[in-house]
GUVO-16613 format. One record per residue (C-alpha): residue number from 1; residue in one letter; x, y, z. Coordinates in nm, 3 decimals, decimal comma. Each point is the difference from the previous one (the first is absolute). Layout:
# residues N
  pos  code       px       py       pz
  NUM     A        X        Y        Z
...
# end
This chain:
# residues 416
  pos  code       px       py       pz
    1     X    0,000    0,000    0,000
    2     X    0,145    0,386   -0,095
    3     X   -0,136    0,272    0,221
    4     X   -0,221    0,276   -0,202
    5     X    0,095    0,343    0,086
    6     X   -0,302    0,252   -0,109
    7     X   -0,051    0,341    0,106
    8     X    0,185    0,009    0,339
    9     X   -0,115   -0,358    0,045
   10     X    0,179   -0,341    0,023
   11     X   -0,158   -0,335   -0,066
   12     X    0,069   -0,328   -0,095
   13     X   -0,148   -0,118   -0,312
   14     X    0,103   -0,231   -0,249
   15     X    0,228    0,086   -0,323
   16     X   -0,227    0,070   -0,309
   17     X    0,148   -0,226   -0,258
   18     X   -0,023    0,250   -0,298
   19     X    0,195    0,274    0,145
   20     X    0,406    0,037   -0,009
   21     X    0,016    0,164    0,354
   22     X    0,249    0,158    0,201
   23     X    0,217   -0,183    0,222
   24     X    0,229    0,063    0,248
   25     X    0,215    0,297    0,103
   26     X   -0,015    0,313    0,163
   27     X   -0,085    0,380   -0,149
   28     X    0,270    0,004   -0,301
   29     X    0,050   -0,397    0,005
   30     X    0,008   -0,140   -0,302
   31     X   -0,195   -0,249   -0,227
   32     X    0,170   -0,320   -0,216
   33     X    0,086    0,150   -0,324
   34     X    0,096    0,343    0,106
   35     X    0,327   -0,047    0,145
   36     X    0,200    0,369    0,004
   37     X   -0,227    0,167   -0,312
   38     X   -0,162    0,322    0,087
   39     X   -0,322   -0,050    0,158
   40     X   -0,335    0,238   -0,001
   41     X   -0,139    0,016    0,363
   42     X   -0,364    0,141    0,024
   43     X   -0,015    0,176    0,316
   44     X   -0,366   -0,051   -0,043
   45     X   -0,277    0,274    0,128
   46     X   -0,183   -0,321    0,133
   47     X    0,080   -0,291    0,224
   48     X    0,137   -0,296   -0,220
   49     X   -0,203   -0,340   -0,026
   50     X    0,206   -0,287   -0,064
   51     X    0,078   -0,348    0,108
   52     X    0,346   -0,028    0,200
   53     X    0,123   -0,318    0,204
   54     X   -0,054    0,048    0,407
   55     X    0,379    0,000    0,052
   56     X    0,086    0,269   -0,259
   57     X   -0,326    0,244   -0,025
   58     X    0,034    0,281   -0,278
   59     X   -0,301    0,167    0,198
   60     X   -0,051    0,367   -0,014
   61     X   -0,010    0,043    0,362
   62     X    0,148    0,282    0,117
   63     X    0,167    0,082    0,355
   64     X   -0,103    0,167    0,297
   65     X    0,136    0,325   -0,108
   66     X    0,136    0,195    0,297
   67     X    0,081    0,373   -0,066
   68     X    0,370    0,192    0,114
   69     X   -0,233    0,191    0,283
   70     X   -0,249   -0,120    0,211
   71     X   -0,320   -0,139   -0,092
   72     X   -0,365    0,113    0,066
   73     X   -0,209   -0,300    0,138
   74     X   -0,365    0,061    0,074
   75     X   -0,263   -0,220    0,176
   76     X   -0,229   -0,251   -0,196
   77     X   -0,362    0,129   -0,141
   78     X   -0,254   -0,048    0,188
   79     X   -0,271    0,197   -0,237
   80     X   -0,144    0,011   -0,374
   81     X    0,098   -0,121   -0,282
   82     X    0,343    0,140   -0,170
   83     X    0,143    0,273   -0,072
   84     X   -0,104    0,139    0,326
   85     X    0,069   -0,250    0,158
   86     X    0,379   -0,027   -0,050
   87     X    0,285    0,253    0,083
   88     X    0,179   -0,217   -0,294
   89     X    0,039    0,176   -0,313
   90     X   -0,173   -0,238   -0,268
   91     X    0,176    0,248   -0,260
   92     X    0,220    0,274    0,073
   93     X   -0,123    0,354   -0,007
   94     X   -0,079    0,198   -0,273
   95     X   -0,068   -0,060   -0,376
   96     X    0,054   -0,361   -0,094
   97     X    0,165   -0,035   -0,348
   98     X   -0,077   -0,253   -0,235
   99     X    0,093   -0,373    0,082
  100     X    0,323   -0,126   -0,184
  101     X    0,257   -0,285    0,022
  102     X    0,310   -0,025   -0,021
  103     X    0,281   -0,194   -0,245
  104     X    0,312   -0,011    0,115
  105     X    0,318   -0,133   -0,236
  106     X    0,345   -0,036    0,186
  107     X    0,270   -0,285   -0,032
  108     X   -0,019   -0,229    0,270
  109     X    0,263    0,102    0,184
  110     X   -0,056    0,352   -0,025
  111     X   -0,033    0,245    0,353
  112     X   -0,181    0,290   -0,194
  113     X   -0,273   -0,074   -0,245
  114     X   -0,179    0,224   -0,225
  115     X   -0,413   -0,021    0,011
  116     X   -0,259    0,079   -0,291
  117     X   -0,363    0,103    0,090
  118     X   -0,275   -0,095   -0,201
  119     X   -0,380    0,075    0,027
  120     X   -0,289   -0,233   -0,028
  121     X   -0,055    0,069   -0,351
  122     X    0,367   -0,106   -0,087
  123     X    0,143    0,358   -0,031
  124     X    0,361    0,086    0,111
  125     X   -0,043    0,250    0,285
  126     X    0,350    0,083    0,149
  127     X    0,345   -0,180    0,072
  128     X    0,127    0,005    0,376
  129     X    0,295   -0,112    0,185
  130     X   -0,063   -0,349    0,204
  131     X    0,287   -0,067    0,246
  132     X    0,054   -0,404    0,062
  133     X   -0,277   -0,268   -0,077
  134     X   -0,409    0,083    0,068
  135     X   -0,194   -0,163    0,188
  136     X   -0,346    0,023   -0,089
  137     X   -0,198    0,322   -0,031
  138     X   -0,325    0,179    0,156
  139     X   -0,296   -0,096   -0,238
  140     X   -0,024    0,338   -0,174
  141     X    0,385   -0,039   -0,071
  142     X    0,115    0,346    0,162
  143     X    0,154   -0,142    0,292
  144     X    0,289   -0,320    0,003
  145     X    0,231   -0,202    0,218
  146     X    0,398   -0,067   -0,091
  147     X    0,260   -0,158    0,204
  148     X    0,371    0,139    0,067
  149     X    0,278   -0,232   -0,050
  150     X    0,021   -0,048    0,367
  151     X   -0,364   -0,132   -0,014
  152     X   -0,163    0,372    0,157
  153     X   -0,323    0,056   -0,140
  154     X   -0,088    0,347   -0,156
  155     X   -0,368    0,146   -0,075
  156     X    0,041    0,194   -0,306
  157     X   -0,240    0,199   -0,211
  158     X   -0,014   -0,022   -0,376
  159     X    0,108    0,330   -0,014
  160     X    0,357   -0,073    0,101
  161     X   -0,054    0,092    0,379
  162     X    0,084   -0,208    0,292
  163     X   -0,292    0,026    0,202
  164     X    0,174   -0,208    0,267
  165     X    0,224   -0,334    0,133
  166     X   -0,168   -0,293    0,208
  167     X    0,126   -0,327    0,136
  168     X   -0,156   -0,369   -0,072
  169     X   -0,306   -0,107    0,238
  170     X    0,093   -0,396    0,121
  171     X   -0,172   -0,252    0,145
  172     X    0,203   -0,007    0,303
  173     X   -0,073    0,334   -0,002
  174     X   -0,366   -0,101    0,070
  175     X   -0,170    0,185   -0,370
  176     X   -0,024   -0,099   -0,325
  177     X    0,135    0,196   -0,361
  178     X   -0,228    0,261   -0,074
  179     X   -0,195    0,010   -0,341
  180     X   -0,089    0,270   -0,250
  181     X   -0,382    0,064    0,075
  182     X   -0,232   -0,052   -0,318
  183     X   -0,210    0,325    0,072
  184     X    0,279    0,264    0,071
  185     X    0,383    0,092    0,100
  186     X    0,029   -0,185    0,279
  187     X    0,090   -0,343    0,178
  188     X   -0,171   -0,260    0,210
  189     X    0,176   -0,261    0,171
  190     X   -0,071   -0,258    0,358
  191     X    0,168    0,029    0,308
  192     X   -0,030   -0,164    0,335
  193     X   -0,042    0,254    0,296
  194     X    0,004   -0,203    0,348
  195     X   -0,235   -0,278   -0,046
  196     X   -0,192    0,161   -0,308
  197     X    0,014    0,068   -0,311
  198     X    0,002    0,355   -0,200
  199     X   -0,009    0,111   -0,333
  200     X    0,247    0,274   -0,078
  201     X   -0,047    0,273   -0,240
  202     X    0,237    0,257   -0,171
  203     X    0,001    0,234   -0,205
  204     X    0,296    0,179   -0,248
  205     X    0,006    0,297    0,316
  206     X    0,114   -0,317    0,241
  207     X   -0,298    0,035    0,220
  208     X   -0,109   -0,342    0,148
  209     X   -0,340   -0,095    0,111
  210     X   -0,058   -0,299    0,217
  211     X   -0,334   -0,170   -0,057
  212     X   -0,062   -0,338    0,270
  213     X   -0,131   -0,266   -0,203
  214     X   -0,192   -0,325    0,160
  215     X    0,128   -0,244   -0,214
  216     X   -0,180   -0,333    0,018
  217     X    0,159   -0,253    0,202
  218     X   -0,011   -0,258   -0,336
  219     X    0,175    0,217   -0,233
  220     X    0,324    0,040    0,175
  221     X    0,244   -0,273   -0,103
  222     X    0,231   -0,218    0,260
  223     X    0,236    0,255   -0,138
  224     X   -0,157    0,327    0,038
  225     X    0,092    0,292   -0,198
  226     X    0,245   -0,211   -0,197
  227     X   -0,272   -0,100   -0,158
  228     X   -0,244    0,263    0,053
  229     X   -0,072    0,267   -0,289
  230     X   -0,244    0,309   -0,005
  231     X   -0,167    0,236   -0,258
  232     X   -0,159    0,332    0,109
  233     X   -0,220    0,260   -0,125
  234     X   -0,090    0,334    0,177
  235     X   -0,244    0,086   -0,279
  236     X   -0,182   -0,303    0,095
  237     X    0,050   -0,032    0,352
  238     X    0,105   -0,339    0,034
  239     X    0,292   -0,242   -0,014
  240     X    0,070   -0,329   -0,146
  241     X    0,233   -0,261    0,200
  242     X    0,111   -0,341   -0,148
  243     X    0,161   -0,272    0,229
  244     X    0,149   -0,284   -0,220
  245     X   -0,008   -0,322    0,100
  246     X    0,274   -0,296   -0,035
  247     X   -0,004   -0,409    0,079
  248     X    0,365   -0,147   -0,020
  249     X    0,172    0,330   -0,217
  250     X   -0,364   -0,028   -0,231
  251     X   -0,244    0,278   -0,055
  252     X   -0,330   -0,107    0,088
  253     X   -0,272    0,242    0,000
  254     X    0,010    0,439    0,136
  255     X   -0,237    0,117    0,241
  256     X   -0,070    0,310   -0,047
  257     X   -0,232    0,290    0,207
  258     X   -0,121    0,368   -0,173
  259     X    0,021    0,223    0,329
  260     X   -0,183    0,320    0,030
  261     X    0,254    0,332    0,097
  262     X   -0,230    0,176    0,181
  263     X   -0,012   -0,293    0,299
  264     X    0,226   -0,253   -0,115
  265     X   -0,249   -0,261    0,075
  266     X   -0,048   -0,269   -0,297
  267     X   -0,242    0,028   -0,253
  268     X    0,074   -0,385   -0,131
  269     X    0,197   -0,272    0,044
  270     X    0,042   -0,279   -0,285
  271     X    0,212   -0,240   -0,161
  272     X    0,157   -0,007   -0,348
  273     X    0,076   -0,384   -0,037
  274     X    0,333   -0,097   -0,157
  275     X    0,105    0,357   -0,093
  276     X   -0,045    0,378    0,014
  277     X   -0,184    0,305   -0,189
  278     X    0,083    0,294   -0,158
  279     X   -0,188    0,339    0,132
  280     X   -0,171    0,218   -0,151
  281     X    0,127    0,385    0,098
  282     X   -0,302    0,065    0,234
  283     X    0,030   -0,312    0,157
  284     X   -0,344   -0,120   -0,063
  285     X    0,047   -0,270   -0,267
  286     X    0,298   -0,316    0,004
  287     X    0,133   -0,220   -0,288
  288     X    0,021   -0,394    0,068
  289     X    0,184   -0,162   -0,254
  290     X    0,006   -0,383    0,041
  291     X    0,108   -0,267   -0,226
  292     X   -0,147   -0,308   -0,055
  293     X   -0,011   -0,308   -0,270
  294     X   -0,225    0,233   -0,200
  295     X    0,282    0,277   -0,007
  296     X   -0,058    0,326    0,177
  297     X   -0,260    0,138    0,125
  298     X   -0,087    0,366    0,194
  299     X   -0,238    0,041    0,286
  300     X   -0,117    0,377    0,084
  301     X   -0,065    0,003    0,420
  302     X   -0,150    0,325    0,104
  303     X    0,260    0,057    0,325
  304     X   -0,305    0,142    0,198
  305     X   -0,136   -0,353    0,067
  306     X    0,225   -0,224   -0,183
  307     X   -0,218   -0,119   -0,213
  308     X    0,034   -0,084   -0,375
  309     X   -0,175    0,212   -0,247
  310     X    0,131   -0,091   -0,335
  311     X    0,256   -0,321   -0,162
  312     X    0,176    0,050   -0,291
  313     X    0,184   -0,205   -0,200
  314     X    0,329    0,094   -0,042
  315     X    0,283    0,144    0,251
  316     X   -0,071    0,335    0,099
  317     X    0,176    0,175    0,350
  318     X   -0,018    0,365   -0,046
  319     X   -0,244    0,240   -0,069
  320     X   -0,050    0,321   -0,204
  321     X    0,093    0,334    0,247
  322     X   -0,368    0,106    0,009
  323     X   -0,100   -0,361    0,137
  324     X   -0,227   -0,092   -0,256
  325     X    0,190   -0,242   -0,204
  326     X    0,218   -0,288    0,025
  327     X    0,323   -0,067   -0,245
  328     X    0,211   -0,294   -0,060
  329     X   -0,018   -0,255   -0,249
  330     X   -0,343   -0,188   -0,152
  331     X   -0,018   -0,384   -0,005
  332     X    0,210    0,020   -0,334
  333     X    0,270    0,190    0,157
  334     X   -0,044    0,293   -0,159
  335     X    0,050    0,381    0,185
  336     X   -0,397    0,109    0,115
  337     X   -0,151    0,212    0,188
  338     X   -0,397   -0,118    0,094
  339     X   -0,234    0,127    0,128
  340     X   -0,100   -0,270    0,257
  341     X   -0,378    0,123    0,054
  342     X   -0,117   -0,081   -0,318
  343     X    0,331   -0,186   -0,107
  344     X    0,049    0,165   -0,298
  345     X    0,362    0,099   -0,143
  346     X    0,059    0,367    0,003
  347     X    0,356   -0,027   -0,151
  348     X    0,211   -0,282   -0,163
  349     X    0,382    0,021   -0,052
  350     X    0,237   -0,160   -0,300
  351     X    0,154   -0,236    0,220
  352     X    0,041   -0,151    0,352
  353     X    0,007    0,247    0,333
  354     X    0,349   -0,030    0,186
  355     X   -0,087    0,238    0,235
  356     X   -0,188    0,308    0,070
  357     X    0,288    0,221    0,061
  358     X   -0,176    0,337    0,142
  359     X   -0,348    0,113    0,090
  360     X   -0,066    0,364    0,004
  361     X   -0,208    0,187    0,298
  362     X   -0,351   -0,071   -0,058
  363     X   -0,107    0,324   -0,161
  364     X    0,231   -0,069   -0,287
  365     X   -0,108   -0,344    0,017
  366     X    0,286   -0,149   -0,268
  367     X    0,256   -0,313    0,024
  368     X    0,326   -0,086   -0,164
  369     X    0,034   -0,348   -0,105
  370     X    0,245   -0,197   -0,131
  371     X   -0,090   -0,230   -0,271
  372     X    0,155   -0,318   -0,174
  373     X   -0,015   -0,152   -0,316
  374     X    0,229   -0,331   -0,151
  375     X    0,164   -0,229    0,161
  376     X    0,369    0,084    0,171
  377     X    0,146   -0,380   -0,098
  378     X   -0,117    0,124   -0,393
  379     X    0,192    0,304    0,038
  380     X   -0,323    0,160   -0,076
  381     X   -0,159    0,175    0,341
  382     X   -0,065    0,373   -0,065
  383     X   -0,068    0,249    0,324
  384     X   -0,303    0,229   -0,066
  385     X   -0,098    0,303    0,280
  386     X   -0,319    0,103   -0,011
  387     X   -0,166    0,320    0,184
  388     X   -0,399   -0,108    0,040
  389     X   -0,276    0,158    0,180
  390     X   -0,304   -0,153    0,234
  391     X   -0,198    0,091   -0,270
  392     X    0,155   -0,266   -0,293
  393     X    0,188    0,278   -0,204
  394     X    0,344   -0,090   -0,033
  395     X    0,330    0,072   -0,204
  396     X    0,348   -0,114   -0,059
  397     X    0,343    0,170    0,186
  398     X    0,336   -0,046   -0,151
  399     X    0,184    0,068    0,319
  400     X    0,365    0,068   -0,152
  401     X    0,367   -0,178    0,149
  402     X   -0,145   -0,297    0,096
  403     X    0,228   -0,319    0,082
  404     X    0,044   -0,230   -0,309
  405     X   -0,088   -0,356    0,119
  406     X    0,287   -0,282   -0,144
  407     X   -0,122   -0,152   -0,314
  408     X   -0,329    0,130   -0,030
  409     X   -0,145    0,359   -0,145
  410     X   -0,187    0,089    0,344
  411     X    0,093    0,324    0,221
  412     X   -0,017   -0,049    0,361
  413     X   -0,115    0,331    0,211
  414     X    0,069   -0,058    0,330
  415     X   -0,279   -0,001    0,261
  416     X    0,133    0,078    0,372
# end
């Protein structure tokens, strides 16, 4: 079993069979093939999906960031709904400007790297200095993390500005890695204060926000947060928590609980049998791929209650920023995205999905996904990157300085 890692979420699920995914390595590792070629690294305004091994996750989370000066740390809510609610910024002040991402070309062993920024619609925006490796950016692509050769981690804006440095978050240390929010510029992360756990919350300014959650008793692994992971949302006032579950060093089933912010009592508690989901931004709606002797199939559980609302055929584990959609790959193998209410196809790609390398905030409500056609022992697989909205519209990106792949005409970008 490989462990799913979704937006700021990580599950165990099984490997799809059509997909080449990523394995192995740390931000800037590298994949078979590349060996010392230039790579592109998509600093992506969106949390990365992807499918990593347990031992060597390529997840996007991100560090506890802890600021040069002394941090503000306010008391939970106790009160409405958000944004009143919450002292934490969901974005920062002021006019937001459009979402973006970011591709990044550098040699591998390079210390300074040079950044392009493009816009949703493709366009070239601006070029900007990007010291060391990223790390995974905010999900409207203004904000990013890189790491100093002596392993420091730096908050940096797209703008070239150090915002500021933090240290890593362990489990010794009692919390979790922190994970780009879906909804806004911030990060959500567990931790265990005394004998209970807390959600923390932080935003670009380094504020923290301690929420106490009261996790069910059967979704905590023998290991605790080892094998705990969380997803939050201010917008919608709640929190989803995942406990995976292992027999003998084998994945068996996640438990998993949707927790309401404004309490942190639990609004359900269910199982996801032999494997995990993929959430939907406003943590409403999950994505159960299982496999069986039929091939793959795709149940849609409403998180609210845990129960199932739609099965698909095909494998499907993330959804469309605006929550309305799923995308993945149809029972042909083919790059989709469905709408699962009425199971109808709103999109359909030339080739297979490898991953879905960057969703957008949900008001510009696009993806980036990497496509693949041929066969790699042919010599004839071909990369395609494709920017697509919720709505089905879609169009090709030729990202430029792409790795050349030994013996075969595809370009590897380089998802981190």
């Amino acid at each position: 079993m490989d462990r799913f890692h979704g937006r700021g979420l990580e599950v165990s699920i099984s490997q799809p069979p059509v997909s080449q995914t990523l394995h192995g390595g740390s931000a800037g590792g590298s994949r078979e093939g590349v060996g010392d070629a230039a790579r592109c690294v998509l600093v992506l305004g969106a949390a990365c999906g992807g499918v990593a091994t347990r031992a060597t996750s390529t997840t996007a989370s991100i560090p506890r960031i802890q600021s040069l000066t002394p941090r503000a740390t306010v008391l939970p809510p106790r009160g409405p709904s958000p944004p009143a609610a919450y002292s934490i910024g969901i974005w920062p002040p002021g006019p937001r400007p459009p979402s973006e991402f970011v591709l990044q070309t550098s040699p591998v062993n390079s210390q300074s790297d040079h950044a392009n920024l493009y816009g949703w619609d493709g366009s070239f925006l601006a070029s900007t200095a990007m010291p060391n490796s990223g790390f995974g950016a905010s999900v409207d692509g203004h904000y990013f993390v890189v790491y100093t050769a002596s392993g420091t981690g730096e908050l940096w804006a797209t703008s070239g500005t150090l915002i500021r440095t933090f240290s890593d978050p362990t489990i010794n240390g009692q919390s979790t890695s922190l994970n780009w929010a879906a909804d806004g510029d911030y990060l959500c992360g567990l931790q265990i204060q005394g004998t209970q756990y807390a959600l923390v919350v932080e935003d670009v300014a380094g504020t923290i926000q301690f929420i106490p959650l009261d996790i069910p008793s059967d979704v905590v692994p023998p290991e605790g947060l080892r094998d705990l992971s969380s997803d939050c949302s201010l917008t919608a006032n709640r929190a989803l928590v995942f406990g995976a579950f292992a027999t003998n060093g084998i994945w068996t089933h996640t438990q998993a609980a949707l927790i309401s912010l404004s309490d942190g009592h639990p609004l359900s508690d269910f199982q996801l049998d032999g494997g995990g989901a993929g959430a939907s931004a406003d943590l409403h709606w999950l994505a159960v791929p299982n496999s069986g002797g039929g091939g793959w199939t795709t149940e849609i559980v409403d998180a609210t209650d845990g129960t199932q609302h739609a099965k698909l055929g095909g494998y499907f584990a993330n959804f469309t920023p605006d929550s309305q959609f799923v995308v993945g790959s149809d029972g042909q193998g083919t790059a989709s995205i469905v709408d699962w209410r009425t199971n109808t196809e709103r999109w359909t790609g030339p080739g297979h999905l490898e991953q879905v390398m960057a969703h957008s905030d949900p008001s510009t409500n696009k993806m980036l996904l990497w496509l693949s056609t041929g066969w790699a022992q042919a010599g004839t697989e071909t990369y395609d990157y494709w920017i697509v909205d919720g709505t089905g519209l879609g169009f090709r990106l030729d990202p430029q300085g792409c790795a050349p792949i030994v013996a075969s005409p595809a370009r590897l970008c380089w998802t981190i």
